[in-house]
VOSEMAR-706223 format. One record per residue: x, y, z of N, C-alpha, C in turn. Coordinates in steps of 0.05 Angstrom, whole numbers. Layout:
residues N
<atom><n_px>X</n_px><n_py>Y</n_py><n_pz>Z</n_pz><ca_px>X</ca_px><ca_py>Y</ca_py><ca_pz>Z</ca_pz><c_px>X</c_px><c_py>Y</c_py><c_pz>Z</c_pz></atom>
...
//
This chain:
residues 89
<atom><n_px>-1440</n_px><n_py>-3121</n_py><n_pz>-920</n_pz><ca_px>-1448</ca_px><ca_py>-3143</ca_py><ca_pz>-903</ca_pz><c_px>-1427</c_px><c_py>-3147</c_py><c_pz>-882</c_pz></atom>
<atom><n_px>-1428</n_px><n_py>-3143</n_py><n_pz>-858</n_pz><ca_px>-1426</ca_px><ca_py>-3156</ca_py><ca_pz>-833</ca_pz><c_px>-1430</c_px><c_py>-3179</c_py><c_pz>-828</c_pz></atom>
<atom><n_px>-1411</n_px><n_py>-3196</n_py><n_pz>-821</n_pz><ca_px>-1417</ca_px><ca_py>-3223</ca_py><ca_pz>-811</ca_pz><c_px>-1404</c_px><c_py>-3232</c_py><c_pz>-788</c_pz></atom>
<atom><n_px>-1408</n_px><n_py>-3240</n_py><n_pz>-755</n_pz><ca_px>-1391</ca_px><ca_py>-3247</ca_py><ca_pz>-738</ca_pz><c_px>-1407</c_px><c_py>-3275</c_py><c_pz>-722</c_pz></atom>
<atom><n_px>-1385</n_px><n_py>-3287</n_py><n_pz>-720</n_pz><ca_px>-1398</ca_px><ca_py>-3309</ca_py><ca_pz>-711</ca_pz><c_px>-1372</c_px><c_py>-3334</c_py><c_pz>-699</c_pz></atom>
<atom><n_px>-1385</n_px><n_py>-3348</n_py><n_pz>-673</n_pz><ca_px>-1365</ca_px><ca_py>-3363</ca_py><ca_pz>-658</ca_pz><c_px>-1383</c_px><c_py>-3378</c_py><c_pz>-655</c_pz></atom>
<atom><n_px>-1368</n_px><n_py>-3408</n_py><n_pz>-650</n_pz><ca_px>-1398</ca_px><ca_py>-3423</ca_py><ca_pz>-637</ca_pz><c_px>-1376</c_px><c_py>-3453</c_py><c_pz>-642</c_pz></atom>
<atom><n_px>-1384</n_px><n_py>-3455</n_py><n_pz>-615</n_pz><ca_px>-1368</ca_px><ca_py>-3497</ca_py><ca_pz>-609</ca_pz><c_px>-1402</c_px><c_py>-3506</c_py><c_pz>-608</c_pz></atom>
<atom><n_px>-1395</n_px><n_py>-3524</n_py><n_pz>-625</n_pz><ca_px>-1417</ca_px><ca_py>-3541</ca_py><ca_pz>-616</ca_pz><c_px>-1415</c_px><c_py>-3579</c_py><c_pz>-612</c_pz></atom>
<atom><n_px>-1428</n_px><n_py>-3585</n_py><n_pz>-603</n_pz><ca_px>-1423</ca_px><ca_py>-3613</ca_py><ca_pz>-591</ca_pz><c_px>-1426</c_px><c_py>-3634</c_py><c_pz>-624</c_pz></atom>
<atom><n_px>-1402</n_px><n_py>-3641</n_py><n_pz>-627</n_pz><ca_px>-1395</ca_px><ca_py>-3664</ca_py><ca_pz>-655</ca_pz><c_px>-1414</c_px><c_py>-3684</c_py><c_pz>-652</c_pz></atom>
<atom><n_px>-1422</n_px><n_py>-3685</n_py><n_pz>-671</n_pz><ca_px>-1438</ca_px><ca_py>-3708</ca_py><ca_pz>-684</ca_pz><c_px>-1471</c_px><c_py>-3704</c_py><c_pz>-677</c_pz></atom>
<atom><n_px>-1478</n_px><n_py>-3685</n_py><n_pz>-663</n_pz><ca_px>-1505</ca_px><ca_py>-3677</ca_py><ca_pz>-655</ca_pz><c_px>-1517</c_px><c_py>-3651</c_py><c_pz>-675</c_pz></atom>
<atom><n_px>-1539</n_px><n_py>-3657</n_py><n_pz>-683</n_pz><ca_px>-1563</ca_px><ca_py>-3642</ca_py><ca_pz>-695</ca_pz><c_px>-1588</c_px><c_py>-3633</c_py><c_pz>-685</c_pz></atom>
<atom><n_px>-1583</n_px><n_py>-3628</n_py><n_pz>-671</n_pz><ca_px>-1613</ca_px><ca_py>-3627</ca_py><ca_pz>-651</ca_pz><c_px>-1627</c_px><c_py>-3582</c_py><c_pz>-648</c_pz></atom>
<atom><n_px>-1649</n_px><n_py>-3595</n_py><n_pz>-653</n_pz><ca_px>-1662</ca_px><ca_py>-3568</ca_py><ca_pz>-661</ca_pz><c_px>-1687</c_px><c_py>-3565</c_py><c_pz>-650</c_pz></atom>
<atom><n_px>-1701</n_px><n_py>-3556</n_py><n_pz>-628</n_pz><ca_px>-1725</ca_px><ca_py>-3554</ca_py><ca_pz>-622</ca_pz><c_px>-1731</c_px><c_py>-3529</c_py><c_pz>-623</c_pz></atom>
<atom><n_px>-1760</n_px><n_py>-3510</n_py><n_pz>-626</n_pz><ca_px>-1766</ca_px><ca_py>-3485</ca_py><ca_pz>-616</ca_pz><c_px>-1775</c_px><c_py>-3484</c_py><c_pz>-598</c_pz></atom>
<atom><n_px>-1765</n_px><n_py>-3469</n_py><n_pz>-577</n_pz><ca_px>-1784</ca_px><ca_py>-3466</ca_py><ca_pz>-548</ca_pz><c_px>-1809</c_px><c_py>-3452</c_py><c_pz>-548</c_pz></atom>
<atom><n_px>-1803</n_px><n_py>-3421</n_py><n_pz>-557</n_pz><ca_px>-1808</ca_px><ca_py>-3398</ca_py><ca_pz>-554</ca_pz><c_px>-1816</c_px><c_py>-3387</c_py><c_pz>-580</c_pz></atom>
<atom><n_px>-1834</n_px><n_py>-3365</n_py><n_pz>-592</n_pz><ca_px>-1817</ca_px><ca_py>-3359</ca_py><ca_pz>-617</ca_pz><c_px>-1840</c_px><c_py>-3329</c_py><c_pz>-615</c_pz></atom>
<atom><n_px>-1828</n_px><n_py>-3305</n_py><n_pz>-627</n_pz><ca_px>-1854</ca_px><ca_py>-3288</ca_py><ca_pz>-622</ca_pz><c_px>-1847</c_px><c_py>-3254</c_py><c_pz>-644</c_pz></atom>
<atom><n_px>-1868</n_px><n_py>-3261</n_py><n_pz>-655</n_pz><ca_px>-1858</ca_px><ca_py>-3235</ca_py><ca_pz>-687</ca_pz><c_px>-1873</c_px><c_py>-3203</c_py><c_pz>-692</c_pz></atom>
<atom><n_px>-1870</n_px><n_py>-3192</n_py><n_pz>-703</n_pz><ca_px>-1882</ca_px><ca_py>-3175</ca_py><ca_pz>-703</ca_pz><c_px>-1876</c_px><c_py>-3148</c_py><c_pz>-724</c_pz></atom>
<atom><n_px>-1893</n_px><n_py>-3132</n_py><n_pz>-731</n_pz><ca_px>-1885</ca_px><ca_py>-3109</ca_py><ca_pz>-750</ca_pz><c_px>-1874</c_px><c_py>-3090</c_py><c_pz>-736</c_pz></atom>
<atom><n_px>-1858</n_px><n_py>-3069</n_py><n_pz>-754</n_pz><ca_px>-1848</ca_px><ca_py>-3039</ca_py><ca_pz>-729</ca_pz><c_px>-1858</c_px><c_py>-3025</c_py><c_pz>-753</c_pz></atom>
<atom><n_px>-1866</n_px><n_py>-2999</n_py><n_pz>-741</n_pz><ca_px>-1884</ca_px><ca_py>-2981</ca_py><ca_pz>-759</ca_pz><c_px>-1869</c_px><c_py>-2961</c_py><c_pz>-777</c_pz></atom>
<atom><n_px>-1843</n_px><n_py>-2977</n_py><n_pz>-787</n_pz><ca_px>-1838</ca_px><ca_py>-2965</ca_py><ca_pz>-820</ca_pz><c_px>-1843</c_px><c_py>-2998</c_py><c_pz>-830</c_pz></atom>
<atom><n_px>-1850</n_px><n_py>-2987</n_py><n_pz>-851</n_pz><ca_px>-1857</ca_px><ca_py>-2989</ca_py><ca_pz>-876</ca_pz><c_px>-1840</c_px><c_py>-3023</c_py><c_pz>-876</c_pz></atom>
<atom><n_px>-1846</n_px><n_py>-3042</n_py><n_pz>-888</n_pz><ca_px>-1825</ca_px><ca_py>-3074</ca_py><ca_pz>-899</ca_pz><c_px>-1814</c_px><c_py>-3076</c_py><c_pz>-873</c_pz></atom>
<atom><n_px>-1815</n_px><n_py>-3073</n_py><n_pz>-847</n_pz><ca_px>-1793</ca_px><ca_py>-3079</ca_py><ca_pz>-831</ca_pz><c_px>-1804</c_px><c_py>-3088</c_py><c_pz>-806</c_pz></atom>
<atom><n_px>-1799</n_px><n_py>-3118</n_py><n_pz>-806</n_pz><ca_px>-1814</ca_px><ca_py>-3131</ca_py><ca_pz>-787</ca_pz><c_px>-1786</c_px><c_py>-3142</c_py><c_pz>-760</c_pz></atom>
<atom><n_px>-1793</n_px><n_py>-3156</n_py><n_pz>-735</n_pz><ca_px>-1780</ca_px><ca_py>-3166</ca_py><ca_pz>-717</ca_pz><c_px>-1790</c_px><c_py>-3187</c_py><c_pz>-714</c_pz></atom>
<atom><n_px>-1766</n_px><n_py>-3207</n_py><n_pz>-701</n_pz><ca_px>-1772</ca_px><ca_py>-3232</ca_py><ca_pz>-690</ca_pz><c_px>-1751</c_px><c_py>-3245</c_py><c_pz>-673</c_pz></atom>
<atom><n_px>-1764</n_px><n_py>-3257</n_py><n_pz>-650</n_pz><ca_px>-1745</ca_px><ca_py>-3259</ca_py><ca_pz>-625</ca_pz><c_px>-1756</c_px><c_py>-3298</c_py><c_pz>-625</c_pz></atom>
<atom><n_px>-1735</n_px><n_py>-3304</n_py><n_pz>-621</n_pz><ca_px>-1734</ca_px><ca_py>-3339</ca_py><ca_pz>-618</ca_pz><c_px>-1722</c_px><c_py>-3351</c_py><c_pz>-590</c_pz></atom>
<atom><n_px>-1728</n_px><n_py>-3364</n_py><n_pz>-582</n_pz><ca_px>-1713</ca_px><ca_py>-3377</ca_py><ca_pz>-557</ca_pz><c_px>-1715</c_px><c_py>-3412</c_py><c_pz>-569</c_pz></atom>
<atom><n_px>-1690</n_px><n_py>-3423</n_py><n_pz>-574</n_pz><ca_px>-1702</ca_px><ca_py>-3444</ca_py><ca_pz>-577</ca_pz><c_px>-1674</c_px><c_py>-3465</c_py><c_pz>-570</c_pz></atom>
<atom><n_px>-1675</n_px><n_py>-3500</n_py><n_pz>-570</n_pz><ca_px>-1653</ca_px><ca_py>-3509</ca_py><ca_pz>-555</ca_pz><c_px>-1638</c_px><c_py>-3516</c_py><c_pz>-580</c_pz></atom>
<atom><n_px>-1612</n_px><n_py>-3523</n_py><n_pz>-581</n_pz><ca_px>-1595</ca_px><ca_py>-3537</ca_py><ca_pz>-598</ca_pz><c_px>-1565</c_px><c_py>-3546</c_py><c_pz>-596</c_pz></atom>
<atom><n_px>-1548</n_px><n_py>-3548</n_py><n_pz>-614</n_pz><ca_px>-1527</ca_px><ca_py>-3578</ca_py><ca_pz>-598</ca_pz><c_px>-1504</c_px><c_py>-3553</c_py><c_pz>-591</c_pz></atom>
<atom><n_px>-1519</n_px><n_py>-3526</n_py><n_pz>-593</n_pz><ca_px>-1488</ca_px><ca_py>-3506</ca_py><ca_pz>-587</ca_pz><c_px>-1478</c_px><c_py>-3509</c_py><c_pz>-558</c_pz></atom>
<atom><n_px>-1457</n_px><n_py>-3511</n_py><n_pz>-558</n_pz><ca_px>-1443</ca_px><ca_py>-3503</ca_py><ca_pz>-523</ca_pz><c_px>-1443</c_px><c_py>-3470</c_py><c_pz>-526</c_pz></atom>
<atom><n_px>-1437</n_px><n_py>-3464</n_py><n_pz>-543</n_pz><ca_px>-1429</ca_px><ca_py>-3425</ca_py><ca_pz>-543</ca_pz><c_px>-1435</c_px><c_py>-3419</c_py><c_pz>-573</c_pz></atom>
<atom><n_px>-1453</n_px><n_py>-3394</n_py><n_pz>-576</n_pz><ca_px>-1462</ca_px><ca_py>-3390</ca_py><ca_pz>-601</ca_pz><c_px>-1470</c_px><c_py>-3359</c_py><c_pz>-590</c_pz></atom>
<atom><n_px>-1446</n_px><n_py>-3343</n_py><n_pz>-606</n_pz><ca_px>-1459</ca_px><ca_py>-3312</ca_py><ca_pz>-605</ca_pz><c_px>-1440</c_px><c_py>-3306</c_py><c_pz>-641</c_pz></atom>
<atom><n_px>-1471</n_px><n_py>-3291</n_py><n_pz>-656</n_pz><ca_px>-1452</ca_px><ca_py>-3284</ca_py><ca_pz>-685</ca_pz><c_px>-1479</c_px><c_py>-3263</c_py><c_pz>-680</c_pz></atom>
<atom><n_px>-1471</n_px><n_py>-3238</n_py><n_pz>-698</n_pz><ca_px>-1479</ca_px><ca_py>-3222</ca_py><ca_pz>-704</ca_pz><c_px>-1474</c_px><c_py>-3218</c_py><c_pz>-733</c_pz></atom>
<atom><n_px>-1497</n_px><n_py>-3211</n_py><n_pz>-752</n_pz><ca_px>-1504</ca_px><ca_py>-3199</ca_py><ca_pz>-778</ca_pz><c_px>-1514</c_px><c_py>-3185</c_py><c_pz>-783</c_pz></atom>
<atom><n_px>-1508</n_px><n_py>-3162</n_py><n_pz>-801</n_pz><ca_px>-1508</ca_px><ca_py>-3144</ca_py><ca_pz>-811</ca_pz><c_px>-1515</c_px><c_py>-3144</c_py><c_pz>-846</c_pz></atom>
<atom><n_px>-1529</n_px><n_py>-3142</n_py><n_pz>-851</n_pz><ca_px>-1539</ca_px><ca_py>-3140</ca_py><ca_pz>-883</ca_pz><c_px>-1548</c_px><c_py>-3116</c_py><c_pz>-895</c_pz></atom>
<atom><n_px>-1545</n_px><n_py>-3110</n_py><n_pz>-917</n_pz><ca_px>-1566</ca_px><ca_py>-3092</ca_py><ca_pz>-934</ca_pz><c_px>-1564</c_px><c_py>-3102</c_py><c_pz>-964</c_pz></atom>
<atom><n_px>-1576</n_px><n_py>-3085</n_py><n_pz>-976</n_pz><ca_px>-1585</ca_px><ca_py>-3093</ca_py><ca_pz>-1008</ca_pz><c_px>-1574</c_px><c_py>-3126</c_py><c_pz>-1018</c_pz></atom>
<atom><n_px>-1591</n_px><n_py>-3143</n_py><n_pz>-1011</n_pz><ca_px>-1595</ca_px><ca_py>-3167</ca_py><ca_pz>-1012</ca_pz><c_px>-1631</c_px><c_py>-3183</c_py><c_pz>-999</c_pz></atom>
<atom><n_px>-1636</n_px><n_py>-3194</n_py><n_pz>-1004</n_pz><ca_px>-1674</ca_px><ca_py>-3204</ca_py><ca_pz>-999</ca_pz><c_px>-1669</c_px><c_py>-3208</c_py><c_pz>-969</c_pz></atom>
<atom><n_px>-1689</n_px><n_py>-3199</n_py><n_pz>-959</n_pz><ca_px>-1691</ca_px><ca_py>-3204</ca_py><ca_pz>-928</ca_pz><c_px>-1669</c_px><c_py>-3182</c_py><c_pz>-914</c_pz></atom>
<atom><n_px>-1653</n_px><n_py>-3161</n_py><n_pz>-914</n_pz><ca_px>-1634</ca_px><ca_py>-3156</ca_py><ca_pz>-906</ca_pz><c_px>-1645</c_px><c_py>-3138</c_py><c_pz>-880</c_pz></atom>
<atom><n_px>-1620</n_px><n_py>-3140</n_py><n_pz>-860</n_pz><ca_px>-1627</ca_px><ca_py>-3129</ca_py><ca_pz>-829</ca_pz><c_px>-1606</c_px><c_py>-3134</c_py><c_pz>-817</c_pz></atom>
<atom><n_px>-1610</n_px><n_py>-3148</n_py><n_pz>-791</n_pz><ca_px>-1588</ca_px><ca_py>-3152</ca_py><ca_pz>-771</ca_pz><c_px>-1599</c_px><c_py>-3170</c_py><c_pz>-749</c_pz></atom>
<atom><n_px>-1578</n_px><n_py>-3191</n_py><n_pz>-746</n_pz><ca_px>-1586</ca_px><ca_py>-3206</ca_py><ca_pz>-730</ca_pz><c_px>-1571</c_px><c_py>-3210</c_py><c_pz>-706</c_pz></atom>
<atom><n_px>-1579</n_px><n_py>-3213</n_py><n_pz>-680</n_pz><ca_px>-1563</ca_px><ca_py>-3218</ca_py><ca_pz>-658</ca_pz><c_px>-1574</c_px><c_py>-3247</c_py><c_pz>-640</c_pz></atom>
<atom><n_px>-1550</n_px><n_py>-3260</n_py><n_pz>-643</n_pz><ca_px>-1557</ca_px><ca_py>-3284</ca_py><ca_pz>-632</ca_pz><c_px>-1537</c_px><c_py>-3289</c_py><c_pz>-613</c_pz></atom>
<atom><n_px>-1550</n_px><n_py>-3306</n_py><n_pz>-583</n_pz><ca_px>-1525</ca_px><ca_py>-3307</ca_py><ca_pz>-571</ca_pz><c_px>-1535</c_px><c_py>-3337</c_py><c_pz>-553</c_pz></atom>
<atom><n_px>-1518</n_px><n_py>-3361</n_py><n_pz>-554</n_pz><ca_px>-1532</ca_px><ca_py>-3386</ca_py><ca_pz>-539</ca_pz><c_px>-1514</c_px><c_py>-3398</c_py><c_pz>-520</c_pz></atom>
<atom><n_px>-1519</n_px><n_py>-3412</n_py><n_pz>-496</n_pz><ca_px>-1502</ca_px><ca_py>-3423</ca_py><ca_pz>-479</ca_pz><c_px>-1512</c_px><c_py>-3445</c_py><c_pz>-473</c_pz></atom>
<atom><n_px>-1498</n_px><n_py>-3473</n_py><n_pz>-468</n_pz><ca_px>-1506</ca_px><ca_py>-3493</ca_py><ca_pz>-460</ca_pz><c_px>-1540</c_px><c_py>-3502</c_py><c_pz>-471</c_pz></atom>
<atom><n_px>-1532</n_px><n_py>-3500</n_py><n_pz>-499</n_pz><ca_px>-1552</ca_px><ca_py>-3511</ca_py><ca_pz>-513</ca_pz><c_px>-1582</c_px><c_py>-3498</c_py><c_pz>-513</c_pz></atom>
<atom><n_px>-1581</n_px><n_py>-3482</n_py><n_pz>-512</n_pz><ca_px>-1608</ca_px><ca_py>-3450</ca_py><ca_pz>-513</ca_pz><c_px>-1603</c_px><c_py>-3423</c_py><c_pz>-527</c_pz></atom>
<atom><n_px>-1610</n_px><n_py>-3426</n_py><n_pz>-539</n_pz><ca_px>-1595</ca_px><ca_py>-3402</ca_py><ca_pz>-554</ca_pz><c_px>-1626</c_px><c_py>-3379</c_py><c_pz>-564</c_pz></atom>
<atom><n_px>-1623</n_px><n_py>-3355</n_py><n_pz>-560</n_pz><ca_px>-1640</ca_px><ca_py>-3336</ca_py><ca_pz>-562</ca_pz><c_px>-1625</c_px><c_py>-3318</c_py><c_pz>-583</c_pz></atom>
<atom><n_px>-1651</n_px><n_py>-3315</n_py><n_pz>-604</n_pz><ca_px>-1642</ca_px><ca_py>-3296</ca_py><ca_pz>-632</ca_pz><c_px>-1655</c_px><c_py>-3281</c_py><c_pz>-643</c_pz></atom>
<atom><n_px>-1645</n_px><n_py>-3251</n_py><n_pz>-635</n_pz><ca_px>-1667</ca_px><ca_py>-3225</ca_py><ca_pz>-650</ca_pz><c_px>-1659</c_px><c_py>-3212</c_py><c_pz>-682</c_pz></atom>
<atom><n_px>-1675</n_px><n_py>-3213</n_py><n_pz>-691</n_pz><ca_px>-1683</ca_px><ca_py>-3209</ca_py><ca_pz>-719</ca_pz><c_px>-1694</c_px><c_py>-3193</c_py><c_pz>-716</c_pz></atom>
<atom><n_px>-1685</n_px><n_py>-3162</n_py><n_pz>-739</n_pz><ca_px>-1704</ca_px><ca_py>-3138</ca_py><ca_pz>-754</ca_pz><c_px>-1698</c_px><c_py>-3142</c_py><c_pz>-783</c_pz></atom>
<atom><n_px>-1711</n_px><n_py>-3142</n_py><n_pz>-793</n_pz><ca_px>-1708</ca_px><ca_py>-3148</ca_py><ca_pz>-822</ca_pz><c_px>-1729</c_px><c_py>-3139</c_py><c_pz>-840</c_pz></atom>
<atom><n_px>-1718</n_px><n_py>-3133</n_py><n_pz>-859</n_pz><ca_px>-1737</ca_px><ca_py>-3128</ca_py><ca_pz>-887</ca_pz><c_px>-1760</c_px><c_py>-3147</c_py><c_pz>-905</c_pz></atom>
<atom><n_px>-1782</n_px><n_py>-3143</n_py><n_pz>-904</n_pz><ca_px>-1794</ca_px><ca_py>-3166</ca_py><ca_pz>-919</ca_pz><c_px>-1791</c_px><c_py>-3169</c_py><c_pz>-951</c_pz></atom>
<atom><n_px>-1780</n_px><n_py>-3148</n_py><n_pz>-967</n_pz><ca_px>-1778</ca_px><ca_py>-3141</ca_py><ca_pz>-989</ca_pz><c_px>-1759</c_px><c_py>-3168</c_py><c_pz>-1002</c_pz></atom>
<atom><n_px>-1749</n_px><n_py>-3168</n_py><n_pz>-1026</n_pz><ca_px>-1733</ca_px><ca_py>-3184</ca_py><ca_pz>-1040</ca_pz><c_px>-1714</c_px><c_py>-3162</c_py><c_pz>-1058</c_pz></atom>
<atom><n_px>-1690</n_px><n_py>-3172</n_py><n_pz>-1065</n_pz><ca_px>-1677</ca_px><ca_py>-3154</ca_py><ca_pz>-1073</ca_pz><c_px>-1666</c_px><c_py>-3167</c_py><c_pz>-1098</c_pz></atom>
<atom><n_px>-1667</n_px><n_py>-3148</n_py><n_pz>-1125</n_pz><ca_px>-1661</ca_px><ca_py>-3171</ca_py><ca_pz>-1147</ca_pz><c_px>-1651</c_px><c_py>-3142</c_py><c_pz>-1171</c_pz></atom>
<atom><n_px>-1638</n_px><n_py>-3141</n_py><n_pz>-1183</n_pz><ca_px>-1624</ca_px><ca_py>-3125</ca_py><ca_pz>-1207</ca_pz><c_px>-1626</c_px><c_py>-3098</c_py><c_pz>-1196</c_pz></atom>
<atom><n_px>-1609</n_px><n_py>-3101</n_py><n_pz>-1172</n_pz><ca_px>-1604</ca_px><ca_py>-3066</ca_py><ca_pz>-1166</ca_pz><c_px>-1634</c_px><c_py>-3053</c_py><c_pz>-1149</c_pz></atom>
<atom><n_px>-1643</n_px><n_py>-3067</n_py><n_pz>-1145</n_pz><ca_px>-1674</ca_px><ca_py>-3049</ca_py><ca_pz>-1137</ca_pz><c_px>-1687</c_px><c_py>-3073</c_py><c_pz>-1124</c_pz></atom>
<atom><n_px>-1710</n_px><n_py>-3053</n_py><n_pz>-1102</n_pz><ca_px>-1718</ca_px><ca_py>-3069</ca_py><ca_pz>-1084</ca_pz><c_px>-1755</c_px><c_py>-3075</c_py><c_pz>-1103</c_pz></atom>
<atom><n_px>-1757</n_px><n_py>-3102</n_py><n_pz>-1097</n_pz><ca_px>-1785</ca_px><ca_py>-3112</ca_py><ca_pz>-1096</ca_pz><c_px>-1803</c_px><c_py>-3113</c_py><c_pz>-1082</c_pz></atom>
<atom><n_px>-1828</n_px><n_py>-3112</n_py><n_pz>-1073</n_pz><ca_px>-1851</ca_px><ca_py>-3122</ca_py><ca_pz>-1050</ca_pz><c_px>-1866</c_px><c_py>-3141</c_py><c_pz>-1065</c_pz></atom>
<atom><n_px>-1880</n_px><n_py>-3161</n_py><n_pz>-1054</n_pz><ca_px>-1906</ca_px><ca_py>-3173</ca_py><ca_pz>-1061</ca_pz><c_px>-1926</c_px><c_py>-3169</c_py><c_pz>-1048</c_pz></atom>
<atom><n_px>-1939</n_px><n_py>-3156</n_py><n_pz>-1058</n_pz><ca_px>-1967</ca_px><ca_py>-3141</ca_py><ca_pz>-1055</ca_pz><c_px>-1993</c_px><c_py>-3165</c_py><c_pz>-1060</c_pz></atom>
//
């Protein structure tokens, strides 16, 4: 696991809307995308993740400025539990 991540954000604010949001399959097998545009209380928000053998695992790139922040997701739909991967069928 990869994990990077920076982000000031404005104290005492919680604010979360979706603008945008738009998903889709890629043609292997469990491994879907999803791209978000949406607003929130970040001044600066870029982290990047990196996962594997864990539920949901992929990579995420997110990067936000002045409270907008846009975030791409590939990821696995599977669940990951005693060494080995699951699907629900």
């Amino acid at each position: 696991m990869i994990n990077f991540n920076f982000n000031i954000r404005v104290p005492g604010m919680n604010r979360f809307r979706s603008i945008w949001c738009l998903a889709g399959s890629l043609p292997i097998p469990f491994k879907f995308w999803e791209l978000q545009v949406y607003f929130s209380a970040d001044i600066i928000d870029v982290a990047v993740d990196i996962t594997t053998r864990q539920s949901h695992s992929g990579i995420r790139l997110c990067l936000g400025l002045v409270g907008v922040t846009v975030e791409f997701t590939i990821y696995d739909s599977r669940h990951w539990s005693e060494g080995k991967w699951h699907s629900q069928t």
